[in-house]
N, C-alpha and C positions, 0 to 999 in steps of 0.2 A: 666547578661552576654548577649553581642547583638549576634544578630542571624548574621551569615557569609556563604557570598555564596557558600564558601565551603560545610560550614554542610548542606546547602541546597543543591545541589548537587548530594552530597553525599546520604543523604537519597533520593532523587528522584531516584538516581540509583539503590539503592535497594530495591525501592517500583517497577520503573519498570515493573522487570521483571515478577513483579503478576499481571500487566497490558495490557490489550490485545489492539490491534492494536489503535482501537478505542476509547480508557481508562478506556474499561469496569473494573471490578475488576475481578481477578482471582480466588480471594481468596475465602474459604470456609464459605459458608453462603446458609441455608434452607428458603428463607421468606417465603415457601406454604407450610410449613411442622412442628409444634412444635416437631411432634412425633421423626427425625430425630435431631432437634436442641437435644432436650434430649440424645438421643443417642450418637450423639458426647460431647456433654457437659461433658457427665460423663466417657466416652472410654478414654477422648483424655489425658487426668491428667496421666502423667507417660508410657506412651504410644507409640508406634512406629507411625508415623503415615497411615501407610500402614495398620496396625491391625485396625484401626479407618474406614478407608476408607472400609477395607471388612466387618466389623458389618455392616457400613451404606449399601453399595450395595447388603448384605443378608437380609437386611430389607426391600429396594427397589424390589429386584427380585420378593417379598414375597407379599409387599402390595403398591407399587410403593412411590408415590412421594410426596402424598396432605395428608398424616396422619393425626390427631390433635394428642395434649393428649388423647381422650380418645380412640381413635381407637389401640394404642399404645399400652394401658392398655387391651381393649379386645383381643389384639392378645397374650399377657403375659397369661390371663385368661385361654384364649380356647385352648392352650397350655397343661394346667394343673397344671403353677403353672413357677415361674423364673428360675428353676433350666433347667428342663426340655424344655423351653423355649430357656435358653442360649446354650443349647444343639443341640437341631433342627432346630431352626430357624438362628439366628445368629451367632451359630457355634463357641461361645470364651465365656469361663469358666473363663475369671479370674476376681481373687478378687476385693474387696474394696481395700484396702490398704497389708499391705507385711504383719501384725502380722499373727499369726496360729493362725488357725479358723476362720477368717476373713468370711464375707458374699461376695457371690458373686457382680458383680458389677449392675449383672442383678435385684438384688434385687434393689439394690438401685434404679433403673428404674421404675423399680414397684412404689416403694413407691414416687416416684417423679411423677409420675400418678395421683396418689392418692393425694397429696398436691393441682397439679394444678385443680383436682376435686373440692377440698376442696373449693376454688377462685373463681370457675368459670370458669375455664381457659382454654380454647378446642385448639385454634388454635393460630397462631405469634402474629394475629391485637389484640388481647385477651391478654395476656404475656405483650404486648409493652404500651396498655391501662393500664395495672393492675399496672407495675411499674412508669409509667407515670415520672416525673420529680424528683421524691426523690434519693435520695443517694440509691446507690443499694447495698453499704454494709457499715459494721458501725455500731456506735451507732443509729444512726439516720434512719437507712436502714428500709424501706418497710415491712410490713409484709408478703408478700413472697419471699424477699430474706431471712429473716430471718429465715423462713420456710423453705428454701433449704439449709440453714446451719447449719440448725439442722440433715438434714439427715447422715447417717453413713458415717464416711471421707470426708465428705464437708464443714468443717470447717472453712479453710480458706479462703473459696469464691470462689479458683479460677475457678470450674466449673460451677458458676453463673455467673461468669464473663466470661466464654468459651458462654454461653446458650446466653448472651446478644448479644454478639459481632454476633453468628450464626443468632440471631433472624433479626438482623440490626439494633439493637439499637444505641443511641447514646451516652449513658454513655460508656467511659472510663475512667478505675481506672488504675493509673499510680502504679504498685507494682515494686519491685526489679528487675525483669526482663527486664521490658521494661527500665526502667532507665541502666540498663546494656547495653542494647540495643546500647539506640541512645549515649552512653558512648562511646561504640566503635564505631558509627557512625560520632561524633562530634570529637572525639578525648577528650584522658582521664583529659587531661589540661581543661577542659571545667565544670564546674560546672553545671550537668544536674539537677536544681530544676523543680519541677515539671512546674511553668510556663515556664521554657525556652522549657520544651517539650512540650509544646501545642504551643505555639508560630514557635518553627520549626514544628511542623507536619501541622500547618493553612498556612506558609509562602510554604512547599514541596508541599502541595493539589493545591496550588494557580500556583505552578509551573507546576505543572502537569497538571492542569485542570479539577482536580477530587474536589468531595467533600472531607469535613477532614473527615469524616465519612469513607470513602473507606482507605484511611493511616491511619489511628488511626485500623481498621482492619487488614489490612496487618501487621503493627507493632504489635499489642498482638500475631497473630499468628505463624508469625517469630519467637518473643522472646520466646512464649512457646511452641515452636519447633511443632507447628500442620501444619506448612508448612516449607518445604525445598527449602533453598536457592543453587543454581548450586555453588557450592565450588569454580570452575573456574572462578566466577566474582569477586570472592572479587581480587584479586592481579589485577583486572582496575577499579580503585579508583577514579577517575573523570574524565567521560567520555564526558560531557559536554563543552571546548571549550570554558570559560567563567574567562582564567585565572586571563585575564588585570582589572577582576574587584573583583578578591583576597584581603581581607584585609590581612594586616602581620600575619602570625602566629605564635605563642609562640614559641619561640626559645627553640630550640632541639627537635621539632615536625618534625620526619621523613616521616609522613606518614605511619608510618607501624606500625599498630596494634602486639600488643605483648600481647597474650590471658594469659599467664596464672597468672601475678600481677593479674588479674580481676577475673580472676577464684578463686582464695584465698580468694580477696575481698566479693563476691559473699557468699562462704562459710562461712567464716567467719560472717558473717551478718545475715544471713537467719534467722528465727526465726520458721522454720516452725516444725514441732513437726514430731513424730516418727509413728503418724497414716497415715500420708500423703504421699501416693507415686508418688509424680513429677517427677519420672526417673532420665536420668542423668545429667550430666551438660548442658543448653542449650545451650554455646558456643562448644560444641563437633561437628565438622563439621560432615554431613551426607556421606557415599563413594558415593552418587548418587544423582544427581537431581533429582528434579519433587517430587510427592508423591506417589511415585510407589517405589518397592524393598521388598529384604525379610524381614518375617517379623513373630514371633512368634508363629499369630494367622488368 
């Protein structure tokens, strides 16, 4: 399927707005801090993202900004223990996953301490050395992703995949969501294989004048709802000025997204099991921009 200045476009308009004046990225990422990438890693899975945002800035308040793992791990320690920990310090009790009796999430932080102990693993430069060029999940994946997929409710990866993207890695792993994504980005006529999404995210970076590393960012955290899109933009669809160089588009493509065939789709698909709690639908619009509003925890 060839890439259309449409879809390119189109996703630069909604990378955008996580763009700052300059093209910095907006989006959420610790490169001085593992101790924070953990933290979000693990919060952000089923999560509001405003609940995410208050662990991290009660962790900030507490022990600012340059964490590693192991400083992370002593502040859990001299606590008295995760429970106690989730309680005083970061102030949110909730579980792994939705079963009863579930461990809290704090634990699994702990124990994620402890793995990256196990490696070596103190700070980002340390994390981004360790999984250097392998597959970061899979049959073939690393032995510390493997090791973070063993932990309790991290099966599916995607809070390793949250932890890379924080760290500034450059693996991206194309899952359901993002293909959902740039589905309703490209329009659902469009046959999104995974190279056609690498191919528009390297063509929208080049438009942009970012790296693909900065959109390949933006895109996981959109799709996995760790950041929120202003709801007001979606209804100005191509903002760009660049019609006279439109190729045709599939006939009976109005332009307007119709979410809920995809939300079926979506369901219907998923494979993900009953220990995992991803929240709720990602295409569920937020009532509020930004990553501020109410929130649980």
């Amino acid at each position: 399927m060839e890439i259309t200045t449409r879809s390119i476009r189109s996703l630069a308009y909604r990378c955008e707005e996580f763009l700052g004046d300059r093209g910095e990225p907006l989006s959420i990422g610790y490169s001085g801090s593992l101790a924070l990438c953990i933290l979000d890693a693990i919060y952000s899975t089923g999560s509001h993202p405003t609940a995410v945002d208050n662990v991290a800035d009660r962790y900030i308040a507490r022990h600012g900004r340059a964490d590693g793992a192991k400083s992370l791990r002593y502040s859990i320690a001299a606590s008295g223990g995760a429970e106690v920990w989730a309680r005083k310090v970061i102030r949110n009790l909730k579980p792994a996953n939705v079963q009863p009796g579930a461990m809290l999430r704090a634990e699994v932080v702990d124990r994620a301490t402890r793995l990256m102990a196990d490696h070596d693993i103190d700070t980002v430069d340390d994390l981004l050395a360790a999984v250097g060029d392998e597959p970061s999940t899979g049959r073939h994946a690393n032995e510390v992703a493997r090791g973070w997929r063993a932990l309790p409710s991290q099966k599916s990866g995607i809070s390793w995949r949250n932890l890379l993207m924080l760290a500034g890695s450059d693996h991206f792993e194309i899952d359901h969501r993002v293909q959902g994504y740039i589905g309703e980005v490209a329009g659902f006529f469009v046959v999104t294989t995974d190279d056609y999404v690498l191919e528009l995210i390297d063509a929208t970076a080049d438009f942009l004048g970012v790296e693909g590393r900065v959109v390949k960012q933006i895109i996981w955290q959109v799709s996995h709802r760790r950041l929120r899109p202003d709801p007001k933009r979606e209804s100005f669809v191509f903002p760009y000025g660049l019609e006279d160089e439109l190729e045709p588009e599939a006939e009976g493509w109005d332009s307007v997204f119709d979410r809920e065939p995809c939300a079926e789709a979506v369901d219907r698909n998923s494979t993900l099991g009953p220990e995992e709690d991803l929240g709720s639908d990602w295409m569920t619009p937020y009532s509020r921009p930004g990553t501020t509003g109410a929130a649980p925890f």
